[in-house]
Every structure is written in C-alpha cells, then in structure tokens.
C-alpha positions in Angstrom: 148.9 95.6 109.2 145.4 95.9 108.0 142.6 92.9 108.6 142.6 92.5 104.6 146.5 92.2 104.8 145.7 89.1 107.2 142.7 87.2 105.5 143.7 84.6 103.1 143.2 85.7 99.2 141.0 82.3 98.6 138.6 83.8 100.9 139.0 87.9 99.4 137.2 86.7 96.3 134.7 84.2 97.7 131.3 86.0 97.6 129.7 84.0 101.0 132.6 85.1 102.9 132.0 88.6 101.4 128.4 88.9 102.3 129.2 87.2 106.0 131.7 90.4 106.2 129.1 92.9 105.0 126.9 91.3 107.4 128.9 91.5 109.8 129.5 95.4 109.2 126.0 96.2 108.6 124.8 94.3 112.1 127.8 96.4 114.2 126.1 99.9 112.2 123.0 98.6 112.9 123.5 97.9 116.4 125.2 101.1 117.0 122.6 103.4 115.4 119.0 101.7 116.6 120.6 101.7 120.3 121.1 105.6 120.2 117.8 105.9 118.9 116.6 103.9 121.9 115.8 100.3 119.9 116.6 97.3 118.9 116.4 95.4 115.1 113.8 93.8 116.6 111.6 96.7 117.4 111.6 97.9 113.9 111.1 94.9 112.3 107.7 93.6 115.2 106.9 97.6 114.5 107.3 97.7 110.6 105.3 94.1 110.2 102.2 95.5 112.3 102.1 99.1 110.5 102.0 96.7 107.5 99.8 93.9 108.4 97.7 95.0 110.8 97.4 93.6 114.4 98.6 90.4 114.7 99.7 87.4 117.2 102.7 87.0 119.1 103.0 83.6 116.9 102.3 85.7 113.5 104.3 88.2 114.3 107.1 85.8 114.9 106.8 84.1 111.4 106.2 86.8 109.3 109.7 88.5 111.2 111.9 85.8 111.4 112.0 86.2 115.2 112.3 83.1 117.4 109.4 82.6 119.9 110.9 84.1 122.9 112.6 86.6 121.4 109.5 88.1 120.3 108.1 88.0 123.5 110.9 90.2 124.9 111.0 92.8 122.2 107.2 92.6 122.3 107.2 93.4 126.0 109.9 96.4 125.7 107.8 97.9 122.8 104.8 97.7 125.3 106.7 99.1 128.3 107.0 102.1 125.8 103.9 102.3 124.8 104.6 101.2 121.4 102.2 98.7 120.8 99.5 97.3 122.9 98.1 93.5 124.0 94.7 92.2 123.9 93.2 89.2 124.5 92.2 87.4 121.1 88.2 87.0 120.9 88.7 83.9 119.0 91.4 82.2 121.6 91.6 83.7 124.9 94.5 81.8 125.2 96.6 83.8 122.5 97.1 87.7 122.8 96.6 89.7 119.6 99.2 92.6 119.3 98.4 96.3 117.8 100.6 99.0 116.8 99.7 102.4 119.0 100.0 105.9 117.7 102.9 106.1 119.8 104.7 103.0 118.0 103.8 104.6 114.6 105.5 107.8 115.5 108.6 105.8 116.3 108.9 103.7 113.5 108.7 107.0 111.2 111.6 108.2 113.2 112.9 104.4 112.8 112.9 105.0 109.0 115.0 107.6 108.9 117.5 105.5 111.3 117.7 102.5 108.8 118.2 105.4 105.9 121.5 106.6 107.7 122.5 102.5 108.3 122.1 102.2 104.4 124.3 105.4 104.1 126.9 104.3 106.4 127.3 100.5 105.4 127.1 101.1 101.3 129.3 104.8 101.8 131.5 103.5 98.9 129.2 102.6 96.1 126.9 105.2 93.8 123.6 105.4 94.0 123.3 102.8 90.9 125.5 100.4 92.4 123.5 100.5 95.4 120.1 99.7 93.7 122.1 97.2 91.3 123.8 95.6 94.8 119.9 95.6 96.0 118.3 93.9 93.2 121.1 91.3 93.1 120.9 90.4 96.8 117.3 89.9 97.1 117.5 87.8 93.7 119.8 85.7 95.8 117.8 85.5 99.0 114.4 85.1 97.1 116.0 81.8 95.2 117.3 80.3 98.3 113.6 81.0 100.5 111.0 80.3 97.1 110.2 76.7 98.1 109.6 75.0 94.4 
C-alpha cells in the first residue's frame, strides 16, 4: 500500500493540499542537498539577497528574506564563522551592524546555484521543460496575488 492508496480522493484533487505536498517534497530535497553542500536554505537566501542588494542590516536582511529576527542572526553568524560574509558597525547607528557579502561568500553561492539547479531537477523530474516554466509562471502568479497588497 502506497501513501496515495491511503490519502482521501477529496484531498488528491484539491490544489492547497497538492502544493503543501510538493512543499513538503521540495523542503526534504532541499534539506538533503544544501546540507551536503555544507548549508542551509537560509544561507542561500541571506547570501543571494546581499550579492543582490548590496550590504545590508541584519533587520533588512530579515525582511527582504522572509527570515524571522533570530533566525537571521544564527544563519548570519554561521555564514560569518565561514567567512562568508562579514559585520561592521553601521556609521549611521552604531547600534545596528551592517552585513557584506565576502569574496569567499560569493564563491559559495555560485557553487549554491548550481545546488538549487539539481533541487529543481530532482523535485520537478516528471514534467518537460515547458511544463516546468508553465508550472513557474503559474505559481508565482499565485503567490504575487496573495503578497500584492491592493
């Protein structure tokens, strides 16, 4: 007996329970992959935002991630224990630090990329390329309706 021989038909064709399954999959691939490559989700998302927006605060960094407070702190001070990204003290708020990505934390992300390539591999194995970009395009139509604030 199979889980799918055991999960009500109601819930088979109910999309939210669908994409709560595929999340479920994707976070288990995901999980599996960035911890033999020596990260977390976290990393590459703290790493990804700074290659993009430049050094930033712990408090940015969390908003622009979707990283709790103190979660950021934690990745942010595994990334540094690595050498991945560096602290310094703001100039306008000594109180705050201001975080930068290193050469070293660049270099990793690249070789992040090419982890989160073999996550989208493993987790969308049993569609075609088309279906993938079409599955894509529909999600983040989905997400971008339910985070656009009118």
């Amino acid at each position: 007996m199979t889980a799918d021989d055991t999960t009500p038909t109601r819930l088979k064709g109910t999309p939210s329970w669908l994409l709560g399954q595929a999340a479920m999959h994707g976070h288990r691939i995901l999980t599996e992959r960035f911890a033999a490559a020596d990260a977390r989700g976290y990393h590459y998302r703290l790493l990804a935002a700074l290659q993009e927006f430049g050094p930033a605060s712990q408090a940015t960094l969390g908003r622009c991630t979707g990283i709790d407070r103190s979660d950021v702190v934690a990745a942010l001070n595994e990334l540094a224990a690595k050498g991945r990204i560096e602290r310094s003290p703001d100039p306008d708020d000594r109180r705050r630090n201001i975080i930068t990505l290193t050469p070293a934390g660049a270099d990793h992300l690249d070789h992040l990329a090419g982890v989160v390539a073999e996550i989208q591999d493993a987790l969308l194995a049993p569609l075609s390329a088309p279906e993938r970009e079409q599955l894509t395009r529909l999600l983040a139509r989905v997400v971008a309706h339910h985070t656009t604030r009118p």
